[in-house]
C-alpha positions as CSV (number, residue, x, y, z in Angstrom):
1,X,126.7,104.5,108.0
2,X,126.2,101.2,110.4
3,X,123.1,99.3,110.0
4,X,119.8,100.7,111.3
5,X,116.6,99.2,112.3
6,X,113.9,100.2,109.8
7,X,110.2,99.6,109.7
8,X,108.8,98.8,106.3
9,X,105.1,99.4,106.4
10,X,103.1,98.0,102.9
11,X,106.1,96.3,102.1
12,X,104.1,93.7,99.8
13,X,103.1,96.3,97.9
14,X,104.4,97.2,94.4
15,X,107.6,99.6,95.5
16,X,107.6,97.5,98.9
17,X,108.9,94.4,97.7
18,X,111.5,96.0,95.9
19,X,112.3,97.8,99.3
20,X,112.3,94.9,101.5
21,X,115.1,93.4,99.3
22,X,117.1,96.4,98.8
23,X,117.1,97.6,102.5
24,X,117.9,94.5,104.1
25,X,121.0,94.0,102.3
26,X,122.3,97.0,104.4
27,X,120.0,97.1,107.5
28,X,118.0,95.2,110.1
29,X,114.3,95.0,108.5
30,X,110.9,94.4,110.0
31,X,108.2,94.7,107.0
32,X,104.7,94.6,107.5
33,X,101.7,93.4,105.2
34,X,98.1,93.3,105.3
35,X,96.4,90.8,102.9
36,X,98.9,89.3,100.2
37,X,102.1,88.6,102.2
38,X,104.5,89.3,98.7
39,X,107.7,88.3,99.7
40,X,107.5,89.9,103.4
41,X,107.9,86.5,104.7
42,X,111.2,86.1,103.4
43,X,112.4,88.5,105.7
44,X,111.5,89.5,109.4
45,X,107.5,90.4,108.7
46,X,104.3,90.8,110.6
47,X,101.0,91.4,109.7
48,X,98.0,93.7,110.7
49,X,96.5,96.6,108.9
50,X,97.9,100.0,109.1
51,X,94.9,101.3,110.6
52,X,95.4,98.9,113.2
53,X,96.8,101.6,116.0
54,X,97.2,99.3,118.6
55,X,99.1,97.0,116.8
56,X,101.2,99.9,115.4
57,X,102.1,101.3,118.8
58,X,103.0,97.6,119.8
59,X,105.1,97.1,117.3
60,X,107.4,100.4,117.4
61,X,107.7,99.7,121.2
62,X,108.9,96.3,120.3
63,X,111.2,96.4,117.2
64,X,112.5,100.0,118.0
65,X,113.0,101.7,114.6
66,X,115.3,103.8,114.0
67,X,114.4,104.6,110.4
68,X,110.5,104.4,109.0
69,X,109.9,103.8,105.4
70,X,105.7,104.7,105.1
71,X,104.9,103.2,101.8
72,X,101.3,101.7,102.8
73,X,98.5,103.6,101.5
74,X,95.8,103.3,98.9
75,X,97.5,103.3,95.7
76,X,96.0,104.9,93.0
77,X,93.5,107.2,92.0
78,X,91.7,103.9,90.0
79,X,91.6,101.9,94.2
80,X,90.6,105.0,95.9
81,X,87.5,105.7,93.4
82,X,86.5,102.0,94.2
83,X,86.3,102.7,98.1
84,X,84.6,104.7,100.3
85,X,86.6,108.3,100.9
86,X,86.2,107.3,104.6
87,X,88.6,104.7,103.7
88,X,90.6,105.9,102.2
89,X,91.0,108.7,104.6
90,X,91.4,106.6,107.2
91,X,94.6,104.2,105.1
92,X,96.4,107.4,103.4
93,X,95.5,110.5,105.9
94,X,95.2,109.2,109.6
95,X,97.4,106.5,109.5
96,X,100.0,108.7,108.2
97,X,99.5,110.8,110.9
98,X,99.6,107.7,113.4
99,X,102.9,106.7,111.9
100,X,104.7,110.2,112.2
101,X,103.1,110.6,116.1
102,X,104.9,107.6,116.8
103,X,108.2,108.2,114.9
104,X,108.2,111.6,116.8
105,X,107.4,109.4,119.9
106,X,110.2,107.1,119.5
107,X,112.4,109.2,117.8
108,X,112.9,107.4,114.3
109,X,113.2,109.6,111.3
110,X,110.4,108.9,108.9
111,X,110.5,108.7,105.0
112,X,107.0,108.8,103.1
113,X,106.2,108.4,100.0
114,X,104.1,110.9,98.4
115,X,102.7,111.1,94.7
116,X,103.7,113.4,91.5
117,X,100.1,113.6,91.1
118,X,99.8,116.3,93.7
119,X,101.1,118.7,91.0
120,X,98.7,120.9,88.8
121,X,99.4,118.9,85.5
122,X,98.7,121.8,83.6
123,X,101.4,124.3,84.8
124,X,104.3,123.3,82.9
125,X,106.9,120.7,82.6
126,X,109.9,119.4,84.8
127,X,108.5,121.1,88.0
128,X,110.2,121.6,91.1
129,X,109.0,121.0,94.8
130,X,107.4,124.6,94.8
131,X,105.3,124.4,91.7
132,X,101.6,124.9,92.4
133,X,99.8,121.8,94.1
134,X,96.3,120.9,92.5
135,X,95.8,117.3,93.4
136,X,92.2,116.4,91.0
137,X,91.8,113.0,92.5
138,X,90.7,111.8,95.8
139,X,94.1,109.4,95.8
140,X,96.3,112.9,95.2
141,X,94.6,114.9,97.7
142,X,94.8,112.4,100.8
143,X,98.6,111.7,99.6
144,X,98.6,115.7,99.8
145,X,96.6,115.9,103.4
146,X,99.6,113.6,104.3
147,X,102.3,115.3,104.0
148,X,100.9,118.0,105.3
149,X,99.9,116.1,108.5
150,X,103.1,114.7,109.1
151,X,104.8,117.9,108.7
152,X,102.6,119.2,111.7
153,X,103.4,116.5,113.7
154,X,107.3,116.1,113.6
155,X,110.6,117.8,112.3
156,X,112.4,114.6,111.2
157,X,111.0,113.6,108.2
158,X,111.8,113.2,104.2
159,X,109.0,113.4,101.7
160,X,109.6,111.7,98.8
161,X,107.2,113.0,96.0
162,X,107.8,110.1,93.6
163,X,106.9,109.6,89.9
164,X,105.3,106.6,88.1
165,X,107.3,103.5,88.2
166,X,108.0,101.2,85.7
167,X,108.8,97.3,86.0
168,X,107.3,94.6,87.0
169,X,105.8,93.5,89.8
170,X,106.5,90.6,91.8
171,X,104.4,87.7,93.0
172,X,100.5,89.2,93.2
173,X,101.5,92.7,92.7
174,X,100.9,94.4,89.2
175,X,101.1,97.6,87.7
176,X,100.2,99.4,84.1
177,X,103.7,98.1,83.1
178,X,102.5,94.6,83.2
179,X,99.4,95.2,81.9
180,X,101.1,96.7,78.8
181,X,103.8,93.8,78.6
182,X,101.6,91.3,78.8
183,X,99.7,92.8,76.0
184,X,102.0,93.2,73.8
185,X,103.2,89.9,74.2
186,X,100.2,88.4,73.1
187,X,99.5,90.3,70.3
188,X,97.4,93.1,71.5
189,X,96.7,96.2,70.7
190,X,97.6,98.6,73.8
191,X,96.1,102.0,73.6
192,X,98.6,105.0,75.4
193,X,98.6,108.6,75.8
194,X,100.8,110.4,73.2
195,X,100.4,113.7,75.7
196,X,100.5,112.4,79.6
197,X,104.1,113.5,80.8
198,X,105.9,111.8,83.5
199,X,109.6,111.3,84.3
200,X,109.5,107.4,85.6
201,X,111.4,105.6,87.6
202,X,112.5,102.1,87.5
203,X,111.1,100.0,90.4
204,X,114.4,98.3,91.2
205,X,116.2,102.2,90.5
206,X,113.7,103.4,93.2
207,X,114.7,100.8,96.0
208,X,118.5,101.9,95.3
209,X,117.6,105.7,95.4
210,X,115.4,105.2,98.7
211,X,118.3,103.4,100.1
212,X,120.6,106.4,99.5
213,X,118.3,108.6,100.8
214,X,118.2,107.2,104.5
215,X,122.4,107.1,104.3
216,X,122.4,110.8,103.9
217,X,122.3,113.3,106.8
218,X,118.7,114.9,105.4
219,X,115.7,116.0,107.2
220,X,112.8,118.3,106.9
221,X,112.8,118.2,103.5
222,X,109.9,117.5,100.5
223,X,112.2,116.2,97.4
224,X,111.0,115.3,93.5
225,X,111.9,111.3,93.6
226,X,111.6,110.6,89.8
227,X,113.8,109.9,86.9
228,X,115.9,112.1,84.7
229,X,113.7,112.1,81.5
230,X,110.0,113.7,80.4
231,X,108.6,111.2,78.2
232,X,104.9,109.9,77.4
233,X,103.2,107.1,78.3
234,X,103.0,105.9,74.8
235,X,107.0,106.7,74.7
236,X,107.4,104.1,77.6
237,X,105.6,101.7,75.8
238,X,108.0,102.5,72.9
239,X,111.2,101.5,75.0
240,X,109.5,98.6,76.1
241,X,109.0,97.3,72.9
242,X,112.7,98.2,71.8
243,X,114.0,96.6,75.1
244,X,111.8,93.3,74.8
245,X,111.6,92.7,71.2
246,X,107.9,93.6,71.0
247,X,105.7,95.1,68.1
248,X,105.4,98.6,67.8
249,X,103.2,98.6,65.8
250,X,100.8,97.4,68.3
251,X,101.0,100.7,70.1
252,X,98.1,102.9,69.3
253,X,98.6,106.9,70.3
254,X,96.0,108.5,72.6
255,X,94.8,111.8,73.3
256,X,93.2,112.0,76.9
257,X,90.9,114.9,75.4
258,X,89.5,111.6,73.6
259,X,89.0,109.5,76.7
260,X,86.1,110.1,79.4
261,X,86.2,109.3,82.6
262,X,89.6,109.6,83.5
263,X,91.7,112.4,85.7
264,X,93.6,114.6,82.9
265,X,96.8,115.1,84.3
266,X,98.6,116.5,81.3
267,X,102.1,117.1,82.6
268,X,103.9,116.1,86.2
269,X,107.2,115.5,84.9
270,X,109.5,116.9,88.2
271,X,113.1,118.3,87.7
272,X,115.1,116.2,90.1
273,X,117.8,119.1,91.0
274,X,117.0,118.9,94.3
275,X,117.7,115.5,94.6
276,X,120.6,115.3,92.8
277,X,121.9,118.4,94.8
278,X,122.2,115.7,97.6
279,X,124.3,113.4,95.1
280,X,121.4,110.8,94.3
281,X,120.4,110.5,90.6
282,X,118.3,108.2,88.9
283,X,119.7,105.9,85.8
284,X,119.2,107.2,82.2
285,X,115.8,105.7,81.5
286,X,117.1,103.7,78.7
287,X,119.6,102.2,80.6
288,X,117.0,101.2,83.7
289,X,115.0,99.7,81.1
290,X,117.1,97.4,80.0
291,X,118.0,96.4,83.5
292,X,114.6,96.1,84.3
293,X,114.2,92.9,81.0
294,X,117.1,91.5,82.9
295,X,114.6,91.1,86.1
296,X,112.3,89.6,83.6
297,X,114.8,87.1,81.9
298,X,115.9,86.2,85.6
């Protein structure tokens, strides 16, 4: 495939960074930030807030897309809780729609982001892409509202319903992986659920895969993005330690029956069948892992 022009939207963000210098080794980039720039301005950036429509229209009339990469949004459940649901209807539901309206209008094929966390965590394990939706949080159920709003707005589209991501984060952005590393590091005790199932992704692992994706001839599609493994939180932590020469005895198991005040999603580890039918697959866990303390040595 020849180089495309691709719109980056949140690309300081945690995943966006990591997108930013994974697509523009292959394509023309324009990545846009709000607040922290991350390392947007290492590339060809602009900033405005998503909700800025204006703006937005301005900016597809100018830089032309041919491919959008939607990754701005509130998010997690933990920063849409903090806000007003207004808010955070108006960052992960209308702008989404805003986004797709004008991909449609300028005919660009648009790739979002969605969460695992739209699944019912309590229907089973390694779920496909039509296992019963019960989003619990207000962050799940706007990332829900948004795919179905794009998907009434325009045909060309690729929903990516992606699982938790592990790595670190680069320049202000953090995630529950640093929080644990850091930790550990310094001694700490880090409490983690022995029975909250996911199937992770690497951050870097999850730039290469979204790259992929947009070479492929797919469209109209909602696909699992997540790794090849169900394993625990606390399990993470475990390769961590192995992988960073880390305590494990630091590790204390949890029980989220235990814990108040926290959305009890028990299980929304995705079978990725679907996405490897299209010949993309994530690297063994293990093996990202270790790439991932290479970053870190770097």
């Amino acid at each position: 495939m020849s180089s495309l022009k691709i719109l980056i939207t949140g690309g300081s963000g945690l995943v966006g960074q990591y997108i930013n210098i994974e697509l523009s080794k292959d394509h023309e980039i324009l990545t846009l930030y709000n607040n922290n720039p991350g390392n947007c301005t290492d590339y060809n950036h602009k900033q405005f807030a998503i909700t800025d429509t204006n703006t937005l229209e301005e900016t597809f009339k100018e830089f032309k897309p041919d491919v959008v990469v939607h990754l701005s949004a509130v998010p997690n459940a933990a920063k849409a809780d903090a806000m007003s649901p207004k808010d955070v209807y108006a960052i992960n539901v209308t702008a989404a729609e805003n986004v797709a309206a004008l991909c449609k209008k300028h005919s660009a094929k648009l790739f979002y982001t969605s969460t695992d966390m739209v699944y019912g965590g309590y229907r089973g394990s390694m779920l496909d892409e039509n296992a019963k939706l019960v989003p619990i949080s207000l962050y799940a159920e706007t990332k829900l509202m948004a795919e179905v709003k794009i998907q009434e707005v325009m045909d060309n589209y690729v929903i990516l319903r992606t699982a938790l991501q592990i790595g670190f984060g680069l320049n202000h952005s953090t995630s529950h992986f640093d929080w644990m590393y850091n930790k550990l590091k310094n001694g700490e005790q880090v409490d983690l659920f022995h029975d909250q199932w996911r199937t992770p992704l690497a951050l870097h692992d999850s730039a290469r895969m979204i790259n992929e994706v947009i070479k492929k001839d797919i469209s109209g599609e909602i696909i699992n993005f997540g790794g090849l493994e169900r394993v625990s939180r606390f399990e993470i932590g475990e390769m961590l330690c192995d992988n960073a020469g880390l305590d494990k005895n630091l590790l204390i198991k949890k029980y989220m029956k235990d814990v108040e005040g926290i959305y009890k999603v028990e299980d929304v580890s995705m079978s990725t069948k679907k996405l490897q039918s299209f010949g993309i697959k994530a690297k063994p866990i293990e093996e990202a892992m270790k790439e991932v303390m290479g970053y870190k040595s770097n």
